[in-house]
N, C-alpha and C positions, 0 to 999 in steps of 0.2 A: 506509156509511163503511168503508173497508178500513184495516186495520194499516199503520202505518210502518213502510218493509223496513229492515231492520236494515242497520246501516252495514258497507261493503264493507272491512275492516281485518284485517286477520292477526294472530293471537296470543289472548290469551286477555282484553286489555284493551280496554275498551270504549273509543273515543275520548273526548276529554274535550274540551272547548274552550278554544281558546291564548288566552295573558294577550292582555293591549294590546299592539300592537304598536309604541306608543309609547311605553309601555314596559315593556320585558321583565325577566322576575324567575329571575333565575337557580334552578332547582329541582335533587334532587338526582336523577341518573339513574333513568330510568324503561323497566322491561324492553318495553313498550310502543313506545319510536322504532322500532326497526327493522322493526317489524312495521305502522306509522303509514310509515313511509319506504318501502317495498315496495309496501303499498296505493295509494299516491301516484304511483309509478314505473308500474305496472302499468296504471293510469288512464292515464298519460302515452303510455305505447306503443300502447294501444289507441288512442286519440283522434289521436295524432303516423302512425300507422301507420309508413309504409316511410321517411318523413321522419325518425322518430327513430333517431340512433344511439345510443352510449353513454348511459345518464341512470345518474346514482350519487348513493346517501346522503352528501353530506360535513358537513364541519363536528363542532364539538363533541358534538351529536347521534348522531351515528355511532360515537363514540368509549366502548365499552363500562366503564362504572362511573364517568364522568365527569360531576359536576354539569356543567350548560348550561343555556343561555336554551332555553325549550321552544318553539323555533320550529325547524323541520326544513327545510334544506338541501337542494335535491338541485339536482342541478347535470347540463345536457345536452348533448348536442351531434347535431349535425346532420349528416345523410347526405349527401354529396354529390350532386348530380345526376347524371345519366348524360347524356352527349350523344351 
C-alpha cells in the first residue's frame, strides 16, 4: 500500500473541501485562495497546453481581506488558432 501524495496547492494551507455548492456559505477571507487559485490555473495550463491563454483568479476570492463564498473563480480564455 503506498502514501497518498500530498495535494499539488501553494502556501502553507492544506486544502480543505468547499461547502455545497447549493449552497454557499459566505466565510471570512482565507490566506489560502490565492494559493488554491494558482494551483488551479497551473493544473489548467498544463492540461490546456498552447490552447490556453490568459486563465485569471477573479471574483470575490481574489479580493485580499474580503469575506466570499469559498468557491474560486478563475476565469479563461483561449488562444487563437494559427492558420
Amino acid at each position: 500500500m503506498t502514501a497518498p501524495e500530498a495535494p499539488a496547492v501553494r502556501g502553507t494551507d492544506p486544502p480543505a473541501p468547499g461547502p455545497d455548492a447549493a449552497r454557499p456559505v459566505v466565510a471570512d477571507y482565507l490566506n489560502a485562495w490565492p494559493g488554491r487559485a494558482a494551483s488551479l490555473i497551473d493544473i489548467l495550463r498544463h492540461r490546456l497546453g498552447g490552447r490556453a491563454g490568459r486563465i485569471e483568479h477573479i471574483g470575490s476570492t481574489a479580493i485580499p481581506a474580503m469575506a466570499a463564498k469559498d468557491i474560486l473563480d478563475i476565469q479563461g480564455q483561449r488562444n487563437q488558432p494559427r492558420r
